[in-house]
N, C-alpha and C positions, 0 to 999 in steps of 0.2 A: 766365290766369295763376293758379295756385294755390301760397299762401302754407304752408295748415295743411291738415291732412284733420280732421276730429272725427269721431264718433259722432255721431246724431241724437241719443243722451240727452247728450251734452255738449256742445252746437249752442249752448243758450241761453246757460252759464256761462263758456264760452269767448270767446264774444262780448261778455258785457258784461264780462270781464276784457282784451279786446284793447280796448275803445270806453273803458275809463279808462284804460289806457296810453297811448291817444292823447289823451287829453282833459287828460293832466296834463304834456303837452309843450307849447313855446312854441306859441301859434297863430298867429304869423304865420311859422315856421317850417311848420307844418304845413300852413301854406295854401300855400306854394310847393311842397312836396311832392304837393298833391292837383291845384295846376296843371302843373307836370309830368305826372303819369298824366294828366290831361284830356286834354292836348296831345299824349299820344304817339300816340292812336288818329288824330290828324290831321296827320302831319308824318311826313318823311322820319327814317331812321337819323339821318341827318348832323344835320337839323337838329335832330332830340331831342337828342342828344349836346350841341349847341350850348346850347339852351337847358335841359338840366340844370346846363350849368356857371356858366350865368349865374344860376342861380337858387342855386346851391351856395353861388358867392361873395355873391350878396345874403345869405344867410342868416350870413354871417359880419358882416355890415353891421352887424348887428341887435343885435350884441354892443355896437357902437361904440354905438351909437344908444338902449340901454339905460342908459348910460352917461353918458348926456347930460340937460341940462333939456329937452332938444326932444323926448325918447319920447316922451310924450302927444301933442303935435301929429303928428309923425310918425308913430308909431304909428296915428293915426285917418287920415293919411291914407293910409297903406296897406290898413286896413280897407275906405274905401271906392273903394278904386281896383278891390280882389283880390276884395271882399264884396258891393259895392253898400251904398246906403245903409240898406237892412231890416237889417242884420248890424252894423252900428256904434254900439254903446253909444251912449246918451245920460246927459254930464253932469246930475249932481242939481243944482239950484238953481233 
């Protein structure tokens, strides 16, 4: 699947202008998007479909869930569900 074409002299500037476009969107939005693409190389039509929609309406979740005193809890435990524990910030104290 190809998204963009570049030039080889516009390879690097490109890239690191798409890699902070994504890096200044929600992450755990971004994580169910990169688990969807993981999962399509492994699953049927039907079931990507399925499991894109599941993940669509999570990420509307996350609205409610920013919303709340429980993001932080919540929030970490989605990190380490989606991340593994190497990926989950550690509280200062």
């Amino acid at each position: 699947m190809v998204s963009h074409v570049v030039s080889d002299d516009a390879l690097i500037e490109f890239s690191l202008q798409l890699a902070q476009k994504i890096a200044s969107m929600s992450a755990p939005v971004v994580a169910l998007a990169k688990e969807a693409v993981n999962k399509s190389f492994e699953t049927s039509l039907a079931e990507g479909l399925l499991l894109e929609r599941r993940l669509f309406q999570t990420s509307f979740a996350f609205v409610r869930i920013m919303r709340t005193r429980e993001m932080p809890r919540l929030y970490l435990k989605f990190l380490t569900h989606h991340c593994g524990n190497h990926h989950v910030p550690m509280a200062a104290g």
